[in-house]
C-alpha positions in Angstrom: 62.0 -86.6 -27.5 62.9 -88.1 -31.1 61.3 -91.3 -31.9 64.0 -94.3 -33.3 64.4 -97.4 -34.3 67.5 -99.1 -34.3 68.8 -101.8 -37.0 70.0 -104.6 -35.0 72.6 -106.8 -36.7 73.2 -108.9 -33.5 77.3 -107.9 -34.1 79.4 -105.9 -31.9 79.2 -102.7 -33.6 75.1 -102.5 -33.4 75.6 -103.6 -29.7 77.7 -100.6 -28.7 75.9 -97.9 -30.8 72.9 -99.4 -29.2 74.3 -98.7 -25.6 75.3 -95.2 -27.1 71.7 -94.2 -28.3 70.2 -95.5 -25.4 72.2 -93.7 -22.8 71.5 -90.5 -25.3 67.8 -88.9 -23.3 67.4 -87.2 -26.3 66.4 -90.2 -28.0 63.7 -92.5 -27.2 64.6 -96.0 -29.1 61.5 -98.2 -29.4 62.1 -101.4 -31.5 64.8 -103.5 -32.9 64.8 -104.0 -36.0 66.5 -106.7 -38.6 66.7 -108.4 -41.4 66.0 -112.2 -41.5 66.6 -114.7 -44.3 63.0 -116.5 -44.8 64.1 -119.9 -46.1 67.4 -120.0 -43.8 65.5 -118.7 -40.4 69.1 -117.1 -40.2 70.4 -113.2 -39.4 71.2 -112.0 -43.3 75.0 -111.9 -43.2 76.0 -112.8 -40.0 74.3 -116.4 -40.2 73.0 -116.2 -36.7 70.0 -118.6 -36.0 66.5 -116.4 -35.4 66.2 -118.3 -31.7 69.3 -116.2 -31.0 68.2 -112.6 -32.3 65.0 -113.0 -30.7 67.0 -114.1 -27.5 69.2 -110.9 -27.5 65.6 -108.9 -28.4 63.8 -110.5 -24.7 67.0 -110.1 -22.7 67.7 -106.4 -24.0 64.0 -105.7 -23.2 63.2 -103.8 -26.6 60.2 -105.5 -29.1 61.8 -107.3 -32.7 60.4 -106.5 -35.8 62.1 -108.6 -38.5 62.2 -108.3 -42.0 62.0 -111.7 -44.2 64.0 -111.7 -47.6 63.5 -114.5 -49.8 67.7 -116.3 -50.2 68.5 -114.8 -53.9 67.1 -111.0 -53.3 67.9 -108.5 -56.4 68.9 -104.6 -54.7 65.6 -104.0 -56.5 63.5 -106.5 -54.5 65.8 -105.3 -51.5 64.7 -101.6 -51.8 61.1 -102.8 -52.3 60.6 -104.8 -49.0 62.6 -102.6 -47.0 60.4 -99.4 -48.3 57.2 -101.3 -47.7 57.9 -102.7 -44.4 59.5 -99.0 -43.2 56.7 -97.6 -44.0 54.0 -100.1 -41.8 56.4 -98.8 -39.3 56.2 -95.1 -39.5 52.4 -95.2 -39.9 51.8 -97.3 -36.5 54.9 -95.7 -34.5 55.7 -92.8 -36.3 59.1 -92.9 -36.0 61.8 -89.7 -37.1 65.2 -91.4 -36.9 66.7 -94.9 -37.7 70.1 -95.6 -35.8 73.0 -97.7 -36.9 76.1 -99.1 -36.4 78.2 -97.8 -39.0 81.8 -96.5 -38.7 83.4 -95.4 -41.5 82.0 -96.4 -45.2 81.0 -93.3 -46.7 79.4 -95.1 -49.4 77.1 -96.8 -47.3 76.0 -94.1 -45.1 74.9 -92.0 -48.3 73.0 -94.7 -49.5 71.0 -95.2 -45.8 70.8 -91.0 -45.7 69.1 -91.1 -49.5 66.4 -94.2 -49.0 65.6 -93.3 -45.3 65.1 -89.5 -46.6 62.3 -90.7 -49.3 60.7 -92.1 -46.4 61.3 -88.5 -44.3 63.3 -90.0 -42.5 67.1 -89.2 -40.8 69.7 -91.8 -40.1 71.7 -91.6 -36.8 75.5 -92.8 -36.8 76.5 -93.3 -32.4 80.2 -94.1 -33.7 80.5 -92.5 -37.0 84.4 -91.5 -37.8 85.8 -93.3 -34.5 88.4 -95.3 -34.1 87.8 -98.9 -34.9 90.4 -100.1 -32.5 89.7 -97.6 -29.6 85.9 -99.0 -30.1 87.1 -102.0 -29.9 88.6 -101.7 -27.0 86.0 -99.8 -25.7 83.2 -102.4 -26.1 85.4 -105.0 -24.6 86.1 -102.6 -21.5 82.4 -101.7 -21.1 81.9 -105.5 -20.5 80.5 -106.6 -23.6 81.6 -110.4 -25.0 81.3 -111.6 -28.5 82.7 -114.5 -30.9 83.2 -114.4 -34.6 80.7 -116.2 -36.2 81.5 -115.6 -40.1 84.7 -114.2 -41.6 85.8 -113.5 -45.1 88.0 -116.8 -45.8 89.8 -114.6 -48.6 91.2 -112.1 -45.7 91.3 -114.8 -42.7 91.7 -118.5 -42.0 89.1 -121.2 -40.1 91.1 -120.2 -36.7 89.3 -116.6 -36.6 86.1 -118.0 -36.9 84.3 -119.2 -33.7 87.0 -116.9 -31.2 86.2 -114.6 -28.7 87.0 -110.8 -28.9 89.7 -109.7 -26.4 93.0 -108.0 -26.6 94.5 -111.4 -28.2 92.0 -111.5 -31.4 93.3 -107.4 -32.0 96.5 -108.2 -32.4 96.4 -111.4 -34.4 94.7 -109.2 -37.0 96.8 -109.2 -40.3 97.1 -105.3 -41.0 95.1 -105.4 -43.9 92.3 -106.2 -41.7 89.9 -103.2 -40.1 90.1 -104.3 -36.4 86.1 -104.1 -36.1 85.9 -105.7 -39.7 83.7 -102.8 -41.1 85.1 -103.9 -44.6 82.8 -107.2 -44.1 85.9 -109.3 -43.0 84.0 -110.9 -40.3 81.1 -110.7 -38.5 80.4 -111.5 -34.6 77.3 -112.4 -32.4 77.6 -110.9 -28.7 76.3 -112.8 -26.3 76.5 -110.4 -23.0 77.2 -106.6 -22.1 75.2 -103.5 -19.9 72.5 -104.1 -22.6 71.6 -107.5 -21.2 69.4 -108.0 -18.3 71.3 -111.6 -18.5 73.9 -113.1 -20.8 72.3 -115.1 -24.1 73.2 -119.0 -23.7 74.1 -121.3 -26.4 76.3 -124.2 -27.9 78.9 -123.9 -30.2 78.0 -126.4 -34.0 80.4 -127.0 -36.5 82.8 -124.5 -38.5 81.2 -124.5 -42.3 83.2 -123.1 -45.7 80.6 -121.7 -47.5 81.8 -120.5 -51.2 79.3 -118.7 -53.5 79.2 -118.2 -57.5 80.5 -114.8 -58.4 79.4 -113.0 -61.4 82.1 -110.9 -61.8 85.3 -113.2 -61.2 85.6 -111.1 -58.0 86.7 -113.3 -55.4 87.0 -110.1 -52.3 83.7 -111.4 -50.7 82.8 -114.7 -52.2 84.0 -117.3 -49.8 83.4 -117.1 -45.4 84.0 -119.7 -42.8 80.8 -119.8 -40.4 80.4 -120.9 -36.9 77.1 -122.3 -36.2 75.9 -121.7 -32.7 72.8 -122.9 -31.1 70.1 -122.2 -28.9 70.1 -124.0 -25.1 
């Protein structure tokens, strides 16, 4: 059986590759793992409070290894704690594969193939090249609920931020907007679905405009509504 570790994002996508692997008896998937900012106690990108990830972790029924980055992280302090923290991985598990949630950005997929490979390593892709709306509305069919919890304000308003995904979230999508938002136009937390012994309970907090500096004048990614939710 291969060993694996999956990287957990607490989004959608990680969800339903994780129900993917885990139905795959080829695979036996040991740990979750993600990456966590240090000073924010948040889910890096997707803003999601730590209470919560380690919430999905106990009710999934899989141990959570996170991986702290300090808030301003160069890509060469990146590759650095992520090599170093792989690595106390492999030596105490000995793990083979590391699975993720990616669809479609070839670009992204060659940089995972090239840093997990120094490592000896292989990546694993559940729903590389599929359909982003049939996935979509495959995850939602399978039972699985999630809300938005950041989007790109540059691509979408405040009113997609903090909404559930269903059939009505789809097709409000302008058409310049990947229906599972694997460009990084917005980013979910799911909260129930055939992974969860029970569903994850919380409150909703305020909707927050969050605009950073850019160094480039490029203004694709610099500016996301967030939607705060809390423990209970």
């Amino acid at each position: 059986m291969k060993k694996a570790y999956f990287n957990w994002s607490t989004g959608k996508d990680s969800a339903l590759a994780l129900y993917k692997i885990l139905q795959d008896k080829s695979y036996s998937t040991e740990v979750l793992v993600t990456t966590v900012s240090k000073k924010l106690q948040r889910v890096s990108m997707h803003g999601v409070r730590e209470e919560l990830l380690e919430s999905q972790a106990k009710q999934i029924g899989l141990p959570l290894y996170k991986i702290y980055f300090p808030e301003d992280v160069s890509m060469e302090t990146y590759n650095i704690i992520m090599k170093e923290n792989l690595e106390k991985l492999i030596i105490s598990n000995k793990y083979e594969y590391a699975v993720f949630g990616d669809i479609f950005l070839e670009d992204l997929k060659a940089f995972r193939e090239k840093k997990l490979s120094e490592l000896n390593l292989k990546a694993v892709f559940p729903l590389w090249k599929n359909n982003t709306k049939e996935l979509l509305l495959e995850f939602i069919s399978l039972g699985f609920k999630a809300i938005t919890v950041s989007v790109n304000a540059n691509l979408l308003d405040e009113s997609f931020v903090g909404r559930i995904l269903d059939e009505n979230f789809i097709n409000n999508l302008p058409p310049n907007v990947d229906v599972c938002g694997e460009n990084g136009e917005f980013h979910t937390f799911v909260f129930d679905g055939p992974i969860f012994k029970t569903p994850i309970k919380f409150e909703v907090g305020e909707k927050v405009l969050k605009t950073y500096e850019s160094s480039d004048n490029d203004t694709w990614d610099n500016s996301f509504w967030y939607y705060d939710l809390k423990p209970i």
